[in-house]
C-alpha positions in Angstrom: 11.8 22.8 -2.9 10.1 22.0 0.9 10.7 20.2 3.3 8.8 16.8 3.8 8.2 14.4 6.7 8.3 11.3 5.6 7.3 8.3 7.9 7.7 5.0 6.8 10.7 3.1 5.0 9.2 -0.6 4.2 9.2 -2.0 0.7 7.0 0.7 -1.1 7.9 3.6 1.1 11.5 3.6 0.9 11.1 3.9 -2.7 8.8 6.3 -2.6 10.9 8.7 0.0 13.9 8.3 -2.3 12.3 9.9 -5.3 11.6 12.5 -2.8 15.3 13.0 -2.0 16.2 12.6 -5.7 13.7 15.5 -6.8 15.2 18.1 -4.5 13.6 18.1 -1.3 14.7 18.1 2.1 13.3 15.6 3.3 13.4 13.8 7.1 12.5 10.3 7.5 11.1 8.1 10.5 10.9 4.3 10.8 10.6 2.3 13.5 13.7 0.0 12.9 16.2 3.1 12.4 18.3 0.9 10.2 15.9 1.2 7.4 17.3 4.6 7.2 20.1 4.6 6.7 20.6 4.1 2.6 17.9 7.3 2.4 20.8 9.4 4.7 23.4 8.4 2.6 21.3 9.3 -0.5 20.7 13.0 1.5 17.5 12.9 3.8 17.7 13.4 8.0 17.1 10.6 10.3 14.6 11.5 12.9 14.2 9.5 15.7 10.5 10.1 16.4 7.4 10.8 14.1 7.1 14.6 16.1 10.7 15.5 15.3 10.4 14.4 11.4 7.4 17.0 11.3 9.0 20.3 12.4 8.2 22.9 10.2 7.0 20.8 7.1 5.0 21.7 4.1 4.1 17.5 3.5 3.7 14.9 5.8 3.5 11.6 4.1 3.0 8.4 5.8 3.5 5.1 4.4 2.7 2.1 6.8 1.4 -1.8 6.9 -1.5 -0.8 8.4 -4.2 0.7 11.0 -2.3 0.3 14.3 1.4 1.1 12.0 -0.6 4.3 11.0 -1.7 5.3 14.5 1.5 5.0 15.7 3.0 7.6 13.3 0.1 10.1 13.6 -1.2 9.7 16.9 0.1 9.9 20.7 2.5 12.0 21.9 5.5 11.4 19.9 2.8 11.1 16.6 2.9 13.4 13.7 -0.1 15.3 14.8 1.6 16.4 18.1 4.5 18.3 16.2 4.9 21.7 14.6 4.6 21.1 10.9 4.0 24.3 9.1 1.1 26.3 8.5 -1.4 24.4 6.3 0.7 21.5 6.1 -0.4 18.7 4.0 -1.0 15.2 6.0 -1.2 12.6 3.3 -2.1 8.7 4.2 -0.4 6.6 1.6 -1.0 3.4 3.5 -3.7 0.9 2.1 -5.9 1.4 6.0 -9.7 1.0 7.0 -11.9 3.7 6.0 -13.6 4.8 9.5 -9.9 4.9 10.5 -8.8 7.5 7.4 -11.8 9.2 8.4 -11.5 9.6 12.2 -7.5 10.5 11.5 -8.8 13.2 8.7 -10.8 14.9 11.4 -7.8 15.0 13.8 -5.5 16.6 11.0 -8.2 19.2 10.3 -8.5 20.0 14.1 -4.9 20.8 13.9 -4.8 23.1 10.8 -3.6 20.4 8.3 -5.2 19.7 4.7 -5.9 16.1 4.7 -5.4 14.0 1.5 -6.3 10.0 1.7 -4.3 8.8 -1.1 -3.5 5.4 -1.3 -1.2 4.0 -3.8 -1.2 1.4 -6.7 2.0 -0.6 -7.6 4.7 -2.7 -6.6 8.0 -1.6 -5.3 9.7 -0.8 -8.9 7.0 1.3 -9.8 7.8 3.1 -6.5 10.9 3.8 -6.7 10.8 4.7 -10.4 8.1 7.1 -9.4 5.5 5.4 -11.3 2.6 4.8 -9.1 -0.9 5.8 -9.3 -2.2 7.7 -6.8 -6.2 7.0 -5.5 -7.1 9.9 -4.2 -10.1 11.3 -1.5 -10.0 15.3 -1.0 -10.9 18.4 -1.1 -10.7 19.8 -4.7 -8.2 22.7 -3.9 -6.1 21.2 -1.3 -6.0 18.2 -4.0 -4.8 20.7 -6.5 -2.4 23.3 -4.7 -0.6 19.4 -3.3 0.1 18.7 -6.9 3.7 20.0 -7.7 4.9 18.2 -4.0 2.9 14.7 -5.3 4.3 14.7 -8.7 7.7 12.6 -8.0 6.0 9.6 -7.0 3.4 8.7 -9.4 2.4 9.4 -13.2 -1.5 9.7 -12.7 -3.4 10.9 -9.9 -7.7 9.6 -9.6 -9.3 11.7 -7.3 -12.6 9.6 -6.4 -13.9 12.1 -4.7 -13.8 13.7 -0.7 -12.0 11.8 2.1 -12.7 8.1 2.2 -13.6 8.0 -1.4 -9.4 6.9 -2.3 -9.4 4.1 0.3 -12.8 3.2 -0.7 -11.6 2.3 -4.4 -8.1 1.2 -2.9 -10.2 -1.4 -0.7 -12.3 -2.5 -3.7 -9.8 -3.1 -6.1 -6.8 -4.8 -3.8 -10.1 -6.8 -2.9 -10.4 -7.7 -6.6 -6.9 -8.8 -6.6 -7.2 -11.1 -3.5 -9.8 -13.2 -5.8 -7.8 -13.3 -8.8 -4.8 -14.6 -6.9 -6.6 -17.3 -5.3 -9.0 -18.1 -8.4 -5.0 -18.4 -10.5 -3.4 -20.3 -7.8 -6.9 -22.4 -8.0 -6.5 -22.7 -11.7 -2.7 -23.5 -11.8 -3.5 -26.8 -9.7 -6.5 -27.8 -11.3 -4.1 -27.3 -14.2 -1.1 -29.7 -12.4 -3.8 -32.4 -11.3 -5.0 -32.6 -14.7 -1.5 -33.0 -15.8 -0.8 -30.2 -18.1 2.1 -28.9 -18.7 2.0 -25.5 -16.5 4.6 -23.5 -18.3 2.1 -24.1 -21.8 -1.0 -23.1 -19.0 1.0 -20.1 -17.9 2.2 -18.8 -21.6 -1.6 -19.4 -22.3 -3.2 -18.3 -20.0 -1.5 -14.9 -20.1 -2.4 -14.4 -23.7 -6.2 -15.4 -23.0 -9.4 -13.7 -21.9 -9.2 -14.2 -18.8 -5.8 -12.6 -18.6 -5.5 -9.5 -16.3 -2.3 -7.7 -15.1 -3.0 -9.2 -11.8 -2.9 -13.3 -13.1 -0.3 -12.6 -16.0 1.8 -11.3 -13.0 0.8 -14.1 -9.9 1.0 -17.0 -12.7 4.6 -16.4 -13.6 5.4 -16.0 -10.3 4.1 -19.3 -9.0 5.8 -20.8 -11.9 8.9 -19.6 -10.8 8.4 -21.0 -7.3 10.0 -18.2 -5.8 7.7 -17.5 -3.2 10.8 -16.8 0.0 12.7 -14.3 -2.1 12.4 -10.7 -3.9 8.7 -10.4 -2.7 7.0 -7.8 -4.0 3.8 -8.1 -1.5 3.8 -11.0 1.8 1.2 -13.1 2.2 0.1 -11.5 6.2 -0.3 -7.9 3.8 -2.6 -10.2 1.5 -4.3 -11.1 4.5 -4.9 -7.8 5.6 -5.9 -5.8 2.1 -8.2 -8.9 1.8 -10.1 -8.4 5.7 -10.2 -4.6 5.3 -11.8 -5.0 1.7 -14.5 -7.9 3.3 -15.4 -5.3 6.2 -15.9 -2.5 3.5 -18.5 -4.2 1.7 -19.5 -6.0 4.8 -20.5 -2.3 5.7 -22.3 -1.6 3.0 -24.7 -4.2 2.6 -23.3 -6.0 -0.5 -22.8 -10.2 -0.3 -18.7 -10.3 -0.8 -18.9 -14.0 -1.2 -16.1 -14.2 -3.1 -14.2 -12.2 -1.1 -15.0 -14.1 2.2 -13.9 -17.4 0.1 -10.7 -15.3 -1.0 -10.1 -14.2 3.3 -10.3 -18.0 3.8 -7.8 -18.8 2.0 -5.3 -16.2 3.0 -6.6 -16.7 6.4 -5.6 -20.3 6.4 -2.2 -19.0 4.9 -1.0 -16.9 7.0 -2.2 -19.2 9.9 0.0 -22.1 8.5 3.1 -19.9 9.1 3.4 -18.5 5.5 2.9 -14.8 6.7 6.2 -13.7 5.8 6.2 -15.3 2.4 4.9 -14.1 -0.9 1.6 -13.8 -1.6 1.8 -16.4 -4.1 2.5 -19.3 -1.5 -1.0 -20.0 -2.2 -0.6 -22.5 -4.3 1.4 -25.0 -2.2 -1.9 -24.1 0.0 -4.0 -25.5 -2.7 -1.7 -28.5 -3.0 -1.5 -29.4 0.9 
């Protein structure tokens, strides 16, 4: 068993951190609203009250954040991961879906320090979190990829290594950029559906056994059936927003159109900007019917 820094409690990473309790390990947790805490204590971790404290003399540090500036906080300045005394050869690992020059510069600053770096964001909601059954994307080094293993395994069932650092955001970016279009292109669909006057439980039950079915519309078409878009959300609309502008300024930077995926920040854009940040991603649709 080793001991683990763990810094971040939201929706996924409280989840995430529990398996970590549950499988053995000591394991000392950080969030910025302390309260978040406090069901991981009970359950056996350490509170620490500061990034730099959670990280004395740990094997792992795993952060698990909304995004760039959340992740600078934890890793940076000088109450910041990086300015602690984690062990010798400790492994940083960024969980948190984040910009790639960002993973890259923050790699660099880990390896400066003697840490083995491992960009590895995560796929799945919150159940598959806390059931340990995420999929990890991985960018690292081959060996420090494989001797991380054994600490990695309570929180996912498959690991993709994509290749060095940058390569696991990279895909991460790509694919949660995917999913931004195929939420809007449903919602879309589900209204087109509602003008046309069909009956959308018949569209939903049929479009989910269709061609055009993925995981991602089975999933956001039930949902916006349900109309349950202020309660158990899995994923808000501002972290919609986000995945969606990180994934545009990834292709952006590569030279490739994203035309679909500027239409898709539009819309979540607009969203978030009509006071729905908070909300499930799936508000969309009363978007669309506005």
């Amino acid at each position: 068993m080793a001991r683990i820094a763990w810094l971040g409690l939201g929706r996924m990473g409280s989840g995430m951190a529990a398996r970590m309790v549950a499988a053995g390990h000591e394991v000392h947790v950080f969030n910025r609203s302390p309260q978040r805490a406090e069901p991981l204590v009970a359950q056996g971790a350490i509170a620490a009250s500061t990034p730099r404290k959670a990280v004395r003399d740990a094997a792992m540090i795993v952060a698990m954040v909304a995004d760039d500036p959340a992740s600078r906080t934890v890793w940076l300045g000088p109450d910041g991961a990086l300015a602690g005394s984690p062990a010798p050869g400790a492994f940083a690992v960024e969980c948190s879906t984040i910009s790639r020059p960002h993973v890259l510069a923050l790699s660099r600053q880990a390896a400066e320090r003697g840490l083995r770096y491992l960009d590895a964001p995560v796929t799945g909601l919150p159940e598959a979190a806390a059931a340990g059954a995420l999929t990890l994307f991985v960018g690292a080094d081959r060996t420090d990829l494989d001797a991380a293993r054994p600490l990695l395994e309570p929180l996912c069932t498959n690991i993709v290594r994509f290749g060095e650092v940058g390569a696991g955001t990279s895909y991460k970016l790509m694919q949660n950029l995917l999913g931004s279009i195929q939420i809007a292109a449903t919602a879309e669909a589900l209204r087109t559906a509602e003008l046309a006057g069909l009956d959308l439980p018949t569209v939903v039950d049929t479009l989910s056994r269709g061609g055009a079915a993925s995981p991602t519309v089975v999933r956001v078409a039930r949902l916006i059936l349900e109309d349950a878009h202020d309660r158990d959300i899995s994923f808000t609309a501002a972290l919609r927003l986000k995945d969606t502008r990180l994934g545009v300024e990834a292709a952006d930077a590569l030279g490739t159109p994203a035309a679909l995926g500027h239409t898709a920040l539009d819309i979540f854009t607009r969203l978030v900007d009509a006071g729905h940040g908070d909300m499930s991603e799936t508000k969309v649709i009363d978007l669309l019917r506005e």
